[in-house]
C-alpha positions in Angstrom: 16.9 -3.1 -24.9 17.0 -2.8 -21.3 17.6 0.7 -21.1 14.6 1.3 -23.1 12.4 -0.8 -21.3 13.7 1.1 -18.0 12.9 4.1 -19.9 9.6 3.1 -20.5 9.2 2.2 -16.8 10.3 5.5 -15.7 7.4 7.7 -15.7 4.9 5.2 -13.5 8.2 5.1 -10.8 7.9 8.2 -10.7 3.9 7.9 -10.0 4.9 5.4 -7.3 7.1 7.6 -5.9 4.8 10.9 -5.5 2.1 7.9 -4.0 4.7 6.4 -1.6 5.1 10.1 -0.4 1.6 10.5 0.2 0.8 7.0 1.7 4.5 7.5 4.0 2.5 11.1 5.0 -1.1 9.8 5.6 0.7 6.7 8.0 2.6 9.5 9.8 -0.3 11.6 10.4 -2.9 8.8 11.6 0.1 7.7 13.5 0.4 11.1 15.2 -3.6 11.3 15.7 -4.6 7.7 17.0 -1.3 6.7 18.4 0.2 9.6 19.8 2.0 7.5 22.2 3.5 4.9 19.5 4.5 8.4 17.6 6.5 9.4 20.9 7.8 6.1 21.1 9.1 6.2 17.4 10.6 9.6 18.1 8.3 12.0 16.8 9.4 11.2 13.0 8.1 13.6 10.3 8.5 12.8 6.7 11.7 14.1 6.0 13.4 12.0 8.8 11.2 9.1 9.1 13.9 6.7 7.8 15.3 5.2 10.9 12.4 4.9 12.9 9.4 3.7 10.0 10.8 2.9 6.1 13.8 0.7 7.3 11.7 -1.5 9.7 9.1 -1.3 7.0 11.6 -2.6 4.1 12.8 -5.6 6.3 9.6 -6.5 7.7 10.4 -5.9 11.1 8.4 -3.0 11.8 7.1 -4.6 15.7 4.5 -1.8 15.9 1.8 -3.2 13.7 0.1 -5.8 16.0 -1.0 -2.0 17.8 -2.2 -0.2 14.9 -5.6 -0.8 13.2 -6.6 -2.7 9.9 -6.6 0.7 7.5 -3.0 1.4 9.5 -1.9 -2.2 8.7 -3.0 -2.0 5.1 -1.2 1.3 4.8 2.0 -0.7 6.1 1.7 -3.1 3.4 1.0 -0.9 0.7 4.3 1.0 1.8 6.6 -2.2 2.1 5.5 -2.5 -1.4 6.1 0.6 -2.5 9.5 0.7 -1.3 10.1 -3.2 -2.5 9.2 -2.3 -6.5 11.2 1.1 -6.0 14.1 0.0 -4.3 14.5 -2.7 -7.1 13.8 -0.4 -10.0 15.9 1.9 -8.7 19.1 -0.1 -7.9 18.4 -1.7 -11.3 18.6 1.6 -13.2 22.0 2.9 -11.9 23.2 -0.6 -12.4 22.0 -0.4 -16.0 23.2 3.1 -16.4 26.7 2.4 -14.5 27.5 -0.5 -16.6 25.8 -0.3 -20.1 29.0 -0.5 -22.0 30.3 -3.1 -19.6 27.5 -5.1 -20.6 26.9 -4.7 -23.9 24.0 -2.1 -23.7 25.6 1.3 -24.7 27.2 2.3 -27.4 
């Protein structure tokens, strides 16, 4: 039952993965246009190897940047916290689900 439901789920993860890209790429690029100094501060990330310096402080709310950016930037912040939040979870609750269906009942 659970697997199937997370089945079901699947294909709009995978829609809210493609728009986390693209929202994760817009944020870099505004960054890098109206805030070239913040970008230089954050160490010049890209979207391969933004990790460290944007989607970790995102995740944990601790991203101390956003009192500089503007409203659309801030929105776009929010929206990727989000993103990442539902994924995360999805995520983590798949491999669980996969990882331990016989374990719990769900395989079989």
């Amino acid at each position: 039952m659970i697997i199937d439901l997370l089945v079901i789920a699947t294909p709009f993860a995978i829609i809210m993965s493609f728009l986390y890209i693209f929202e994760l790429s817009k944020f870099i690029n505004i960054l890098k246009g109206d805030c070239e100094d913040l970008w230089i501060e954050l160490g010049r990330p890209v979207l391969g190897r933004a990790t460290r310096e944007i989607v970790i402080p995102l995740l944990l709310g601790r991203f101390r940047y956003l009192d500089s950016m503007s409203l659309d930037q801030r929105g776009r912040a929010l929206r990727l916290r989000i993103y990442l939040v539902v994924l995360l979870t999805f995520y983590i609750l798949w491999i669980v689900a996969v990882a331990f269906r016989r374990q719990l009942g769900w395989g079989m």
